[in-house]
Structure formats: C-alpha cells, structure tokens
C-alpha positions, 0 to 999 in steps of 0.5 A, a space after each residue: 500500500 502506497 504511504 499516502 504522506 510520501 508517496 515518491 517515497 513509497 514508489 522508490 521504495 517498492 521499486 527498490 524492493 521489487 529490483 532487490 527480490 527479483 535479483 537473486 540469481 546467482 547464474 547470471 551471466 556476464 553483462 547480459 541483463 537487458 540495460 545494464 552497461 559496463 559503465 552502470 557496473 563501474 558507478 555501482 562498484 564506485 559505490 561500493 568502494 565508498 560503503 566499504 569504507 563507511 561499514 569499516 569506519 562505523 565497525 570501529 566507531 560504535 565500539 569507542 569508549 565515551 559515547 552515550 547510549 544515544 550516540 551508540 544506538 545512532 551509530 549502531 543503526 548506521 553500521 547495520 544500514 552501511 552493511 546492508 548497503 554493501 550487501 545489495 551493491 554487492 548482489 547488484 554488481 554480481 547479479 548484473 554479471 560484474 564483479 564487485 569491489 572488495 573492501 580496504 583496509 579498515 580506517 584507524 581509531 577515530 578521535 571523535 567518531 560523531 564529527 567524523 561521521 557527519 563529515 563521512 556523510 556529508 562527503 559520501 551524499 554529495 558523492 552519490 549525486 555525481 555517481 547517479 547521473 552515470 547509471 543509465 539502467 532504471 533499476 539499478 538507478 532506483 537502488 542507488 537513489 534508495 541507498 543516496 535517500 538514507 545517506 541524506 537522512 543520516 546527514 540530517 540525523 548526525 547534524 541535529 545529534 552534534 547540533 547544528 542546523 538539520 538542513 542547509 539553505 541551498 534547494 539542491 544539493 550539490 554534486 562532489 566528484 566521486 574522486 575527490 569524495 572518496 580522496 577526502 574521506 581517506 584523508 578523514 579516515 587516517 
C-alpha cells in the first residue's frame, strides 16, 4: 500500500524492493541483463568502494569508549544500514554479471567518531549525486537513489545529534566528484 504522506517515497521504495527480490540469481551471466552497461557496473562498484569504507569506519566507531547510549544506538543503526548497503551493491554488481569491489583496509581509531561521521556523510551524499547521473539502467538507478535517500537522512540525523542546523539553505544539493569524495574521506579516515 502506497504511504499516502510520501508517496515518491513509497514508489522508490517498492521499486527498490521489487529490483532487490527479483535479483537473486546467482547464474547470471556476464553483462547480459537487458540495460545494464559496463559503465552502470563501474558507478555501482564506485559505490561500493565508498560503503566499504563507511561499514569499516562505523565497525570501529560504535565500539569507542565515551559515547552515550544515544550516540551508540545512532551509530549502531548506521553500521547495520552501511552493511546492508554493501550487501545489495554487492548482489547488484554480481547479479548484473560484474564483479564487485572488495573492501580496504579498515580506517584507524577515530578521535571523535560523531564529527567524523557527519563529515563521512556529508562527503559520501554529495558523492552519490555525481555517481547517479552515470547509471543509465532504471533499476539499478532506483537502488542507488534508495541507498543516496538514507545517506541524506543520516546527514540530517548526525547534524541535529552534534547540533547544528538539520538542513542547509541551498534547494539542491550539490554534486562532489566521486574522486575527490572518496580522496577526502581517506584523508578523514587516517
């Protein structure tokens, strides 16, 4: 049933769902799903280079000493969301016969895991905005836009938690290139 307060919301999600549970074969040869480009393969793996990056930051994150209950569960909540994230990037790339990304090395103790995290987030939504535009495949377009939807609200959540100002003043978004992105979140990470 369509969320009749959100209905795009709703609609991206149920795409989601539907491209999600249909891509479960394992057998799916190389490139030879209707649509998918080498170039929707290297965006999607692009992405998963970022989520690997994050899973690993939010693994050592919510283990540091200091944080309250609240700032843990946040950051608990995140971790599982990176997770997942990696998980339906991985399936996606295999199932639409590519070969995806494998993870780093783990980012080094963090001195405060919250700012870190806000920056990471910031970082990696304006990220998602420059890579949306190379995915020409609609379904796997829907995965990334339902997975860049939850790095934007993890942005709002981590702002109003380090309080500052949930939103910003600009109508749109705007896009970072995935290089300097994924540069300027190891660079935060070491």
């Amino acid at each position: 049933m369509l969320d009749p307060v959100h209905p795009r919301r709703a609609f991206l999600l149920g795409a989601a769902v539907v491209l999600v549970g249909g891509c479960g074969a394992e057998d799916s040869p190389a490139l030879r799903r209707p649509g998918v480009s080498r170039e929707d393969i290297e965006a999607l793996n692009a992405a998963l280079a970022f989520e690997h990056l994050e899973a690993g930051f939010y693994a050592q994150a919510v283990q540091r000493p200091g944080l309250s209950a609240t700032e843990r569960e946040l950051l608990q909540r995140f971790a599982a969301h990176e997770s997942a994230h990696v998980a339906t990037l991985t399936r996606n790339i295999r199932d639409a016969g590519g070969r995806p990304v494998s993870a780093g090395p783990s980012p080094p103790p963090l001195r405060d895991p919250l700012e870190t995290a806000l920056a990471l987030e910031e970082l990696r939504a304006a990220a998602y905005l420059d890579q949306l535009g190379a995915i020409a495949n609609v379904g796997l377009l829907a995965v990334a836009l339902s997975i860049h939807a939850v790095e934007a609200r993890q942005v709002v959540a981590l702002r109003g938690l380090t309080g500052r100002v949930p939103g910003q003043p600009e109508a749109l978004g705007e896009p970072l290139a995935y290089g300097t992105a994924i540069e300027r979140a190891r660079e935060l990470l070491t």
